[in-house]
mmCIF file as gemmi writes it, N, C-alpha and C atoms, coordinates in Angstrom:
data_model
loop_
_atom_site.group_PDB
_atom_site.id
_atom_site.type_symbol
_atom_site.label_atom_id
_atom_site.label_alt_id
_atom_site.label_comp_id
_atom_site.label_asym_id
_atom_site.label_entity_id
_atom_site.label_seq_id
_atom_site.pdbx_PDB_ins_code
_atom_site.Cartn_x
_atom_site.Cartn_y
_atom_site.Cartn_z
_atom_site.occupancy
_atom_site.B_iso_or_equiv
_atom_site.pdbx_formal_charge
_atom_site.auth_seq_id
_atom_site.auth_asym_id
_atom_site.pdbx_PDB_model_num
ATOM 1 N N . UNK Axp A 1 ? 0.836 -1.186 0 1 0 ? 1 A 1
ATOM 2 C CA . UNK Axp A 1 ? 0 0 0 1 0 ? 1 A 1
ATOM 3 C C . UNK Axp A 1 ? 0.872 1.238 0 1 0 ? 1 A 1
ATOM 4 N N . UNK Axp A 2 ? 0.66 2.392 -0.927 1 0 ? 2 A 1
ATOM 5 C CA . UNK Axp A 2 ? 1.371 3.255 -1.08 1 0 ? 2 A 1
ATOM 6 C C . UNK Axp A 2 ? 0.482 4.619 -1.154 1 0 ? 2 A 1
ATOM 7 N N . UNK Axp A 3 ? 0.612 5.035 0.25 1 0 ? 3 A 1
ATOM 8 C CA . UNK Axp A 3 ? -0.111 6.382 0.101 1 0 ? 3 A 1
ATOM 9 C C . UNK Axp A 3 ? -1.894 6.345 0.302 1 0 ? 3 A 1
ATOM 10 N N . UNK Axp A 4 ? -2.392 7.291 0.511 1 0 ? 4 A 1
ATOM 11 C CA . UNK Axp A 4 ? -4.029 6.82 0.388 1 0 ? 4 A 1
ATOM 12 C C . UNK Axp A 4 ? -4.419 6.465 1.905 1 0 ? 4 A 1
ATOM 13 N N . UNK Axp A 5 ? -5.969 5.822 2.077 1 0 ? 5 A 1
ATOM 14 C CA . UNK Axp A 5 ? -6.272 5.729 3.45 1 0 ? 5 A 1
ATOM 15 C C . UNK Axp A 5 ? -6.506 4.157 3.533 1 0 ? 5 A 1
ATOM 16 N N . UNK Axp A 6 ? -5.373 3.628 4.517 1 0 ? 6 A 1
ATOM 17 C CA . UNK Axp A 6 ? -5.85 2.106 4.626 1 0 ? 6 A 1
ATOM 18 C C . UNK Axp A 6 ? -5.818 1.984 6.109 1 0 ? 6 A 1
ATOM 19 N N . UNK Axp A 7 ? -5.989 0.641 6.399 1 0 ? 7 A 1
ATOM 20 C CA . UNK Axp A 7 ? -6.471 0.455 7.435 1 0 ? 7 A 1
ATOM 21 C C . UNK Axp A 7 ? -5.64 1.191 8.518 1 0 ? 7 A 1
ATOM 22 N N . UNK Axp A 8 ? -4.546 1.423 8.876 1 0 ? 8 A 1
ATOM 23 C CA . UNK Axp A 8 ? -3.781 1.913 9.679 1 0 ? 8 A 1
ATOM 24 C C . UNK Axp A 8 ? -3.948 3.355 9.516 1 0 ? 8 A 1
ATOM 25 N N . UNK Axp A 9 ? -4.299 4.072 8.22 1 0 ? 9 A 1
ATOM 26 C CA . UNK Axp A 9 ? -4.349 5.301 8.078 1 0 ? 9 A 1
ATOM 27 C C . UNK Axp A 9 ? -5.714 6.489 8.377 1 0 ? 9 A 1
ATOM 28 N N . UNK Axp A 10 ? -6.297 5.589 7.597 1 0 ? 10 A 1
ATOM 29 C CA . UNK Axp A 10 ? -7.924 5.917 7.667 1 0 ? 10 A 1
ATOM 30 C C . UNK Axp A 10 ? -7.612 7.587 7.423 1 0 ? 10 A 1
ATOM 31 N N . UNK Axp A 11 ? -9.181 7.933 7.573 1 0 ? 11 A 1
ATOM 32 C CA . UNK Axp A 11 ? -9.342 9.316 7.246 1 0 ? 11 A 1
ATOM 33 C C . UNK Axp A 11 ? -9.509 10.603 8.417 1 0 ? 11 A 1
ATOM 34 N N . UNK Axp A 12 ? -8.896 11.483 8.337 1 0 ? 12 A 1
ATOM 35 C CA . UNK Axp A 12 ? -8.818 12.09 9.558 1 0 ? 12 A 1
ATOM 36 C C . UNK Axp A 12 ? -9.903 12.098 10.517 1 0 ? 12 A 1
ATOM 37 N N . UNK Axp A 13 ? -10.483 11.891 11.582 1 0 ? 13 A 1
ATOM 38 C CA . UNK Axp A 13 ? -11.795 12.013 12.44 1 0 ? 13 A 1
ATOM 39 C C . UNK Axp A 13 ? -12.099 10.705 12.065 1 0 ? 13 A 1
ATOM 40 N N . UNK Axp A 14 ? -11.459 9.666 11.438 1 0 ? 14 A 1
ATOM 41 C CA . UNK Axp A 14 ? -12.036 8.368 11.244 1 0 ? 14 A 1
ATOM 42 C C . UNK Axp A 14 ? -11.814 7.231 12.26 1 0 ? 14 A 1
ATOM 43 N N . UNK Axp A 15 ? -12.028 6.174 13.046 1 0 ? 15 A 1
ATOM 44 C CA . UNK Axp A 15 ? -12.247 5.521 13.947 1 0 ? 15 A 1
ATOM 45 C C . UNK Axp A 15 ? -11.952 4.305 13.408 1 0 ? 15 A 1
ATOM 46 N N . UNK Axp A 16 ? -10.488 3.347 13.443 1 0 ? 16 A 1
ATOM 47 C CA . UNK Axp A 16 ? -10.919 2.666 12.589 1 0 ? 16 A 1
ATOM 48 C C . UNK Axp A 16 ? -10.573 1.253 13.386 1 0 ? 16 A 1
ATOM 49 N N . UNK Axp A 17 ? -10.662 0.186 12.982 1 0 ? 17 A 1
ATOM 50 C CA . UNK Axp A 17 ? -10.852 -0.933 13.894 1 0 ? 17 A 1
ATOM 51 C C . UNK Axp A 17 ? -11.636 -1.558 15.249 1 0 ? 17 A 1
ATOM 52 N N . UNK Axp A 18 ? -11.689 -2.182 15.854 1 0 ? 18 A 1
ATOM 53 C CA . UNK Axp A 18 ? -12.683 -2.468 16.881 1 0 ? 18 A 1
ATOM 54 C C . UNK Axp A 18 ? -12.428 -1.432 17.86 1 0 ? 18 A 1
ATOM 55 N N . UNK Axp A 19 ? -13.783 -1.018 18.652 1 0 ? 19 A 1
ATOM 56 C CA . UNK Axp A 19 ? -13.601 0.125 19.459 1 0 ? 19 A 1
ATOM 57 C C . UNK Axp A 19 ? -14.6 -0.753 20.478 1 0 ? 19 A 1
ATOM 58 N N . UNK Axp A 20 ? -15.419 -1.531 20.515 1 0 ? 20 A 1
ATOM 59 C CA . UNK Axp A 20 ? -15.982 -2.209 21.801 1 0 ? 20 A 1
ATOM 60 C C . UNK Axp A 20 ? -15.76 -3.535 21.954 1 0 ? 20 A 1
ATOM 61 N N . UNK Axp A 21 ? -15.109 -3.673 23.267 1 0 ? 21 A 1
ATOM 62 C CA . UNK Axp A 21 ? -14.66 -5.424 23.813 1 0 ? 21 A 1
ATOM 63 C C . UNK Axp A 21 ? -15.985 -5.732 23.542 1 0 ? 21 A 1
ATOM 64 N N . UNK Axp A 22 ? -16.332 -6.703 23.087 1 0 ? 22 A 1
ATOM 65 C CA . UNK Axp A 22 ? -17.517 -7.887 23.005 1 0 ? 22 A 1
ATOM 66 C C . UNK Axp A 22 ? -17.388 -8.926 24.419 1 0 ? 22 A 1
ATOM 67 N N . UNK Axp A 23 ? -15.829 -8.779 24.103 1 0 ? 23 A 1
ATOM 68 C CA . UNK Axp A 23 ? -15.476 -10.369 24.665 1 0 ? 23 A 1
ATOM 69 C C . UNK Axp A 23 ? -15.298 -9.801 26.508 1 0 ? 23 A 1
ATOM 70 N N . UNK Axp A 24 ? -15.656 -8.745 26.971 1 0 ? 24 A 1
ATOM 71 C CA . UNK Axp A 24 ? -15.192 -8.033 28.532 1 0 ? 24 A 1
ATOM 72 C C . UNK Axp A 24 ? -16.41 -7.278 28.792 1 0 ? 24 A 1
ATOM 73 N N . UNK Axp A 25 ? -17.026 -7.363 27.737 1 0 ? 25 A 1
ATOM 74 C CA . UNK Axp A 25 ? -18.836 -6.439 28.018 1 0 ? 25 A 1
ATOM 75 C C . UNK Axp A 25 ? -18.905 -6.656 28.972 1 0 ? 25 A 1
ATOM 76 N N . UNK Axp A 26 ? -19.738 -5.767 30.2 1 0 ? 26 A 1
ATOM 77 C CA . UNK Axp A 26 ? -20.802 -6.039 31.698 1 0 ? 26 A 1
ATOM 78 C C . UNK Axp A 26 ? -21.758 -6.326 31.122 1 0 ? 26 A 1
ATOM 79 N N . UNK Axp A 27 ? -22.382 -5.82 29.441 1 0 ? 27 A 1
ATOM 80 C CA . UNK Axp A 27 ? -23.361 -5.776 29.058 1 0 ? 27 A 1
ATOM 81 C C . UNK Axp A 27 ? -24.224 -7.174 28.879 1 0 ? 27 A 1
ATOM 82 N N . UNK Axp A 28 ? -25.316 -7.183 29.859 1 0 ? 28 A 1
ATOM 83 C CA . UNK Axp A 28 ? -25.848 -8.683 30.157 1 0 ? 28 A 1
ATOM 84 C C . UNK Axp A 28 ? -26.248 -9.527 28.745 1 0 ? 28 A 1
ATOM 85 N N . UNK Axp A 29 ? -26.867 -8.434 27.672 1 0 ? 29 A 1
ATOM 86 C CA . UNK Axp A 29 ? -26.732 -9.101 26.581 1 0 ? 29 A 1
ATOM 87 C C . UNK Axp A 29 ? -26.174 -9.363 25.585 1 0 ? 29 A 1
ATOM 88 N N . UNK Axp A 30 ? -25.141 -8.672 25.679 1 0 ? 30 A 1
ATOM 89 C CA . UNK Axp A 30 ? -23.464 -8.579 24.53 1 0 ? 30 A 1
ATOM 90 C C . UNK Axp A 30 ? -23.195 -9.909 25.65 1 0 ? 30 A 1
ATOM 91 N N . UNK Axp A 31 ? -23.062 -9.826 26.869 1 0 ? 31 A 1
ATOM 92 C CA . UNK Axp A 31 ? -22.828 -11.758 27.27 1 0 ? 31 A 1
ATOM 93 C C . UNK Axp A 31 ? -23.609 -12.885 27.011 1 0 ? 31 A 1
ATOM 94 N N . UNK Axp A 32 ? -25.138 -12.837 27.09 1 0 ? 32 A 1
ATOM 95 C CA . UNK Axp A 32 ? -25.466 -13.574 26.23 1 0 ? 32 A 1
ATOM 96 C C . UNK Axp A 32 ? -25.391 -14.231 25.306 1 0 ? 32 A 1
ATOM 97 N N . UNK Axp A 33 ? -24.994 -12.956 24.33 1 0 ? 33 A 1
ATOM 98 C CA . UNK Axp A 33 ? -24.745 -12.847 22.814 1 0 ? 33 A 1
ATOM 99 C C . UNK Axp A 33 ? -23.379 -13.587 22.303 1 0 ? 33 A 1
ATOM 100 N N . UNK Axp A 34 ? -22.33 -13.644 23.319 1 0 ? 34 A 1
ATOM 101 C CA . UNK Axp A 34 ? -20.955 -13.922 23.303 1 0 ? 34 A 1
ATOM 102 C C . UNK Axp A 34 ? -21.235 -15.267 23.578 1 0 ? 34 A 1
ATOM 103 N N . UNK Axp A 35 ? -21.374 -15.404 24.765 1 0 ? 35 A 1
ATOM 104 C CA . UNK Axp A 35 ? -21.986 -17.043 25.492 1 0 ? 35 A 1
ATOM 105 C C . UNK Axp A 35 ? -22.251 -17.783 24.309 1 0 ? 35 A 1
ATOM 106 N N . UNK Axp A 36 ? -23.397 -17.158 23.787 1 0 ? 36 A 1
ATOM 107 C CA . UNK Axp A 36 ? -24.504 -18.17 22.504 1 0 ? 36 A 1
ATOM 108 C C . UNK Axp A 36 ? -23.653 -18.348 21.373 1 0 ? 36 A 1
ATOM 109 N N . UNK Axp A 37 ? -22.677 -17.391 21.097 1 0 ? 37 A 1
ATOM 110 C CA . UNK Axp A 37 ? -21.87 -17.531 20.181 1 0 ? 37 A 1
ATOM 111 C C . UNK Axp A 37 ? -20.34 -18.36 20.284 1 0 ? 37 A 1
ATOM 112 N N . UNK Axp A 38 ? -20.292 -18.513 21.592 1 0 ? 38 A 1
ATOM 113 C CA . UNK Axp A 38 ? -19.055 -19.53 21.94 1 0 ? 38 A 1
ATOM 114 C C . UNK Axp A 38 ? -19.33 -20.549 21.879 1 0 ? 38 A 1
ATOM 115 N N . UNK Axp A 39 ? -20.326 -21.123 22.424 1 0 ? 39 A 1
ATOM 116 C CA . UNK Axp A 39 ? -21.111 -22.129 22.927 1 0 ? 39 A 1
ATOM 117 C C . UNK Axp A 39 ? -20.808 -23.305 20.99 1 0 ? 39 A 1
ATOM 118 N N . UNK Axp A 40 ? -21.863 -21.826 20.46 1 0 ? 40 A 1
ATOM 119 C CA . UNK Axp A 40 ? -21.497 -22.733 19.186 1 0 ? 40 A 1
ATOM 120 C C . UNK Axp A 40 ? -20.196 -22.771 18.237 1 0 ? 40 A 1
ATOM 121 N N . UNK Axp A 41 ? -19.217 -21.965 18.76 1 0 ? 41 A 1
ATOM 122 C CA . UNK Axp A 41 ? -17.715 -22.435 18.077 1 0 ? 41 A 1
ATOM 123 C C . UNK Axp A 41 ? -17.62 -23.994 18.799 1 0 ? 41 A 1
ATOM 124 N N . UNK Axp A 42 ? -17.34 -23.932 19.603 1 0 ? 42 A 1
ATOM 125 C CA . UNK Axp A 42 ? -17.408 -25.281 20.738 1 0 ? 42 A 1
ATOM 126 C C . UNK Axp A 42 ? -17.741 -26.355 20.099 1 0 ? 42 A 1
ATOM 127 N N . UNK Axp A 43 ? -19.556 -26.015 20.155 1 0 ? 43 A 1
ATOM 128 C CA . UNK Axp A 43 ? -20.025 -27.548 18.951 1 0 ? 43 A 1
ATOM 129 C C . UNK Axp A 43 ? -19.481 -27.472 17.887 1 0 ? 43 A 1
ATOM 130 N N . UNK Axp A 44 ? -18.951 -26.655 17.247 1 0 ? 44 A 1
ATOM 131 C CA . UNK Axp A 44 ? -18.67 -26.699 15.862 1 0 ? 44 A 1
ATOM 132 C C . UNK Axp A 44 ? -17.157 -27.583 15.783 1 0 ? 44 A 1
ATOM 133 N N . UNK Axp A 45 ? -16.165 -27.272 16.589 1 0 ? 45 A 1
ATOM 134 C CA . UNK Axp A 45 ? -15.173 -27.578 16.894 1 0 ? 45 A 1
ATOM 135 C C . UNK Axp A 45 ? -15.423 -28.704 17.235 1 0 ? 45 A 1
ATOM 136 N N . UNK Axp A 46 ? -15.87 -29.644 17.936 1 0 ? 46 A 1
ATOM 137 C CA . UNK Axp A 46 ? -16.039 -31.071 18.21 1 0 ? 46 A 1
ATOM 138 C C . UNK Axp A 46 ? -16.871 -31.741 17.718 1 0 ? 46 A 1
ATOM 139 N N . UNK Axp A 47 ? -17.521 -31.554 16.922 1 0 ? 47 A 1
ATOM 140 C CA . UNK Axp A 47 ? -18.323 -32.196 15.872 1 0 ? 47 A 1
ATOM 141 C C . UNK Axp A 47 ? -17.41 -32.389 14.716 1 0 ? 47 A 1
ATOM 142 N N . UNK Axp A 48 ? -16.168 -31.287 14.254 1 0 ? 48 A 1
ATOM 143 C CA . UNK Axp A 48 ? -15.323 -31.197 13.283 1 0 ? 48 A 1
ATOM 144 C C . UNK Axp A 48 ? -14.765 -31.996 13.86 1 0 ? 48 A 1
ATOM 145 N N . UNK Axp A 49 ? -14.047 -32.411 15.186 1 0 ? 49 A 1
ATOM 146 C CA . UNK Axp A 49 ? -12.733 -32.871 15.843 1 0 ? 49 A 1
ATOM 147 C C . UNK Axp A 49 ? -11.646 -32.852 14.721 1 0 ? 49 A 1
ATOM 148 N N . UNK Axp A 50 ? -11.154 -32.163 14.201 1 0 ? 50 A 1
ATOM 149 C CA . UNK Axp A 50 ? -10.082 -31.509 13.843 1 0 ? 50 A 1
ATOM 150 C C . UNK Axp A 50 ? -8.572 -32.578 14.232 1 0 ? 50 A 1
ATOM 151 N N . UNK Axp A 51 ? -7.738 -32.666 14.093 1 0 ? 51 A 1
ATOM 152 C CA . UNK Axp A 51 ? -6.581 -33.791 14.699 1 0 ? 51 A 1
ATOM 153 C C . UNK Axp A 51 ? -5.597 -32.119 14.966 1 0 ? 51 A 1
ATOM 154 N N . UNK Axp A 52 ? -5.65 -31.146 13.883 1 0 ? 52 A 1
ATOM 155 C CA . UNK Axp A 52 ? -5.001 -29.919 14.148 1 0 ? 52 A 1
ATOM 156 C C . UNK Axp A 52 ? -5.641 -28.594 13.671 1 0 ? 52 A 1
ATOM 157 N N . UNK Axp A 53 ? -5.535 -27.579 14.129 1 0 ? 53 A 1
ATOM 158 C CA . UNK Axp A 53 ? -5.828 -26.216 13.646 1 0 ? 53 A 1
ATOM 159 C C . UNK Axp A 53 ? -4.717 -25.276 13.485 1 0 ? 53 A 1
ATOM 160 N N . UNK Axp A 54 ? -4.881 -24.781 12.01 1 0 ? 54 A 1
ATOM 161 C CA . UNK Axp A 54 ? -3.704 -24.185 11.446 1 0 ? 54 A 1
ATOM 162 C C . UNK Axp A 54 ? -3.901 -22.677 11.576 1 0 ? 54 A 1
ATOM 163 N N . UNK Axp A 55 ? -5.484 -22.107 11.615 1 0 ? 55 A 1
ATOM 164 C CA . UNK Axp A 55 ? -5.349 -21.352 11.257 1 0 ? 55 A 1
ATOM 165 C C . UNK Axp A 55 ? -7.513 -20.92 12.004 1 0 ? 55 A 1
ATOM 166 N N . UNK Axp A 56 ? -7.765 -19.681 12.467 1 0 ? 56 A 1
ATOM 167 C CA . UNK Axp A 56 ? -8.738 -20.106 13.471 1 0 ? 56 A 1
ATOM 168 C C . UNK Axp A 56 ? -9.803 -18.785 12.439 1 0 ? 56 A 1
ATOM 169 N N . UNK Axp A 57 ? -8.739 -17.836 11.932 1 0 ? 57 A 1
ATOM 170 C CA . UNK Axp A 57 ? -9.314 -16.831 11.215 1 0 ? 57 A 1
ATOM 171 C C . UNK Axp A 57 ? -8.477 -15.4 11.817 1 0 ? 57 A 1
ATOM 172 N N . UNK Axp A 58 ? -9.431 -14.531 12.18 1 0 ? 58 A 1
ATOM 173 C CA . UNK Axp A 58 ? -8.652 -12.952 11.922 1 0 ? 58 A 1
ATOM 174 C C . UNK Axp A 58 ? -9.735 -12.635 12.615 1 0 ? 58 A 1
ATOM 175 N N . UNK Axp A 59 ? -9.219 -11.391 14.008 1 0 ? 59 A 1
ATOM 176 C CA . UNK Axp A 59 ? -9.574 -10.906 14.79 1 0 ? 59 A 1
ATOM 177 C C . UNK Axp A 59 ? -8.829 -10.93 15.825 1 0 ? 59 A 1
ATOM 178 N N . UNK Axp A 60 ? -9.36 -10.928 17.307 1 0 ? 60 A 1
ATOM 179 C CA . UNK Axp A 60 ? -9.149 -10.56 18.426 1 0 ? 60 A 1
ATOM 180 C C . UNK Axp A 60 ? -7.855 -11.67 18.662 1 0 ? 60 A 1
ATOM 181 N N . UNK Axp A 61 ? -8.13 -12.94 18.616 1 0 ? 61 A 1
ATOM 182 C CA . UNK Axp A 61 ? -7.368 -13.973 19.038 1 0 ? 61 A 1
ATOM 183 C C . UNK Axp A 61 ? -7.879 -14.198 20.238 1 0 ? 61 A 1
ATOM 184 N N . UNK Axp A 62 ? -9.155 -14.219 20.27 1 0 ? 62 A 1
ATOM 185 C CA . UNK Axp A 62 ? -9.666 -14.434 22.063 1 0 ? 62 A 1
ATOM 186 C C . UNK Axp A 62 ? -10.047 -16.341 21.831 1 0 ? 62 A 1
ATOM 187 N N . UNK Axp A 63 ? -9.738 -16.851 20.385 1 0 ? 63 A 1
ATOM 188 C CA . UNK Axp A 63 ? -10.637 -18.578 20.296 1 0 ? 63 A 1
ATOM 189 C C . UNK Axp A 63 ? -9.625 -19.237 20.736 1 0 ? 63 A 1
């Protein structure tokens, strides 16, 4: 990338990348919401049983 607005650059007054923990919310239903959504990486993950994981995706790194 040469020049221009990318992710590191963005546009002045621009906000760019995650700005609210999901994963540290008090918020009873952003925990819910997290819960319900772990819950099913979980099944997903042992239903796959996997022998290895190379690679989990892009984000936080909280899996």
């Amino acid at each position: 990338m040469s020049g221009g607005a990318g992710a590191r650059g963005g546009a002045p007054g621009n906000i760019v990348g995650n700005t609210y923990d999901k994963y540290g919310s008090r918020n009873p239903i952003a925990r819910a919401l997290m819960a319900g959504f772990m819950r099913a990486v979980v099944g997903l993950y042992q239903e796959a049983a996997p022998r290895t994981a190379l690679e989990v995706g892009c984000g936080e790194g909280k899996l």
